[in-house]
C-alpha positions in Angstrom: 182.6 -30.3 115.4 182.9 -32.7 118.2 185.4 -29.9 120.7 182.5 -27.4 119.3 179.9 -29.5 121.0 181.8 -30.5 123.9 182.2 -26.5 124.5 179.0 -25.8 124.1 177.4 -28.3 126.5 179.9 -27.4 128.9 178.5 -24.0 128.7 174.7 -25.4 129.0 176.0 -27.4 131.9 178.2 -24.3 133.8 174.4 -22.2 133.4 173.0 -24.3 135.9 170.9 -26.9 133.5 169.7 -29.8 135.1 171.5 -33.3 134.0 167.6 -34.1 133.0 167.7 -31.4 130.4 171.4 -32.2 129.2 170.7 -35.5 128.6 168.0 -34.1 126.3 169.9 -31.8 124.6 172.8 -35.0 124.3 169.8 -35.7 121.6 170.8 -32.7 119.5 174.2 -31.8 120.2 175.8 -34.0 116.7 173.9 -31.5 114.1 175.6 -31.8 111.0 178.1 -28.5 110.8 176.1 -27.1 107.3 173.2 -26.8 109.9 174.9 -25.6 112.9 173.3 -22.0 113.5 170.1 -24.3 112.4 167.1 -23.1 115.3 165.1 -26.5 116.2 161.8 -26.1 117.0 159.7 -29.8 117.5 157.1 -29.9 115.7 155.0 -31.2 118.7 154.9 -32.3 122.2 152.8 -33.6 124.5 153.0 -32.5 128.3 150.2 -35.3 129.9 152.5 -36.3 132.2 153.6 -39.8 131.1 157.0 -38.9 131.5 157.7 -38.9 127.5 157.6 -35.8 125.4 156.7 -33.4 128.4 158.6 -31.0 128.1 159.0 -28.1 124.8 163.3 -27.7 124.6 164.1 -25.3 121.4 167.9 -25.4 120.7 170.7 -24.5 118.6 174.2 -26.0 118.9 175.5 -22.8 117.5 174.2 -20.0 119.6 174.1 -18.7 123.2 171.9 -16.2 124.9 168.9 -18.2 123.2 165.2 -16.4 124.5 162.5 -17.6 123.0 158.8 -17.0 123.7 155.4 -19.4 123.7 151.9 -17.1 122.1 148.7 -18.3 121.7 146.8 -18.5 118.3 145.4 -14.9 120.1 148.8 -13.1 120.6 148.7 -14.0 124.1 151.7 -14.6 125.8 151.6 -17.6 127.9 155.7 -18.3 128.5 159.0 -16.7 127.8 162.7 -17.9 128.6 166.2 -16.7 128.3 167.6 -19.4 130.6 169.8 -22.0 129.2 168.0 -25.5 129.6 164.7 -23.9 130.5 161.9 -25.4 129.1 157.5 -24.7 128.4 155.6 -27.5 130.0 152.2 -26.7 128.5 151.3 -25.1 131.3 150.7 -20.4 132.1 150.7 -19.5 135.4 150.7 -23.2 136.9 146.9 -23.8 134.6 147.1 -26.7 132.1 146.8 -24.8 128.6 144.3 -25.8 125.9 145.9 -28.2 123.1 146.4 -26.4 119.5 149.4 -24.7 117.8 151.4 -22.0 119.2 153.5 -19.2 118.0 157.5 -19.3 118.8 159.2 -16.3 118.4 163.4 -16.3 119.3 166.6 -14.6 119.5 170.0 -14.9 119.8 173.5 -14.8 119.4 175.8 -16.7 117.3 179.1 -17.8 118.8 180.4 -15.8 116.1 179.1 -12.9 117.9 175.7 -12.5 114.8 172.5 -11.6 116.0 169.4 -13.4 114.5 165.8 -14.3 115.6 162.8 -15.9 113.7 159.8 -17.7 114.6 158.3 -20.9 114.3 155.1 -23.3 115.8 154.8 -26.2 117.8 151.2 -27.9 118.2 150.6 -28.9 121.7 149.0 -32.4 122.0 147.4 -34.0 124.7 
């Protein structure tokens, strides 16, 4: 498991992600092997700008080509990725969102070459 993760930050890092964001994703790069094509999704964040818990990362050690997109309780869209270490920062179209649960939707590929996608939520705290 440890080459696997050495490979696949090495990929996250080739993509163009900021050291910032692969330190972060250091944080969730020893997932047990039973869980490896496991999507995680925080439960919360809290982008105030104190520095901690800014930021919403949604990985999985197992995958590339991870998208994922960031709907209001409405439907709305308010931010969709496909770039590796990309990240929501509570924020659509530069405006400070309102705090409350939103909608993640995602897709991918496994490196096993499997598609998958799913869906989850993250509250937004301020």
């Amino acid at each position: 498991m440890k080459s696997l993760s050495f490979f696949i930050m090495a990929l996250f890092l080739a993509a163009g992600a900021s050291a910032e964001a692969s330190s972060v994703y250091d944080r969730y790069s020893s997932v047990p092997a039973d869980s490896c094509e496991e999507v995680i999704i925080p439960s919360s964040f809290t982008p105030n700008g104190d520095g901690v818990n800014d930021e919403l990362h949604i990985y999985c050690e197992c995958a590339f080509n991870l998208q994922y997109s960031v709907y209001s309780r409405w439907g709305n869209l308010i931010f969709e990725t496909s770039e590796p270490g990309s990240y929501w920062d509570g924020t659509k179209d530069g405006d400070i969102v309102e705090p409350g649960v939103y909608y993640i939707s995602y897709k991918g590929v496994y490196l096993s070459g499997e598609e998958f996608e799913g869906s989850g939520n993250v509250t937004l705290m301020r």
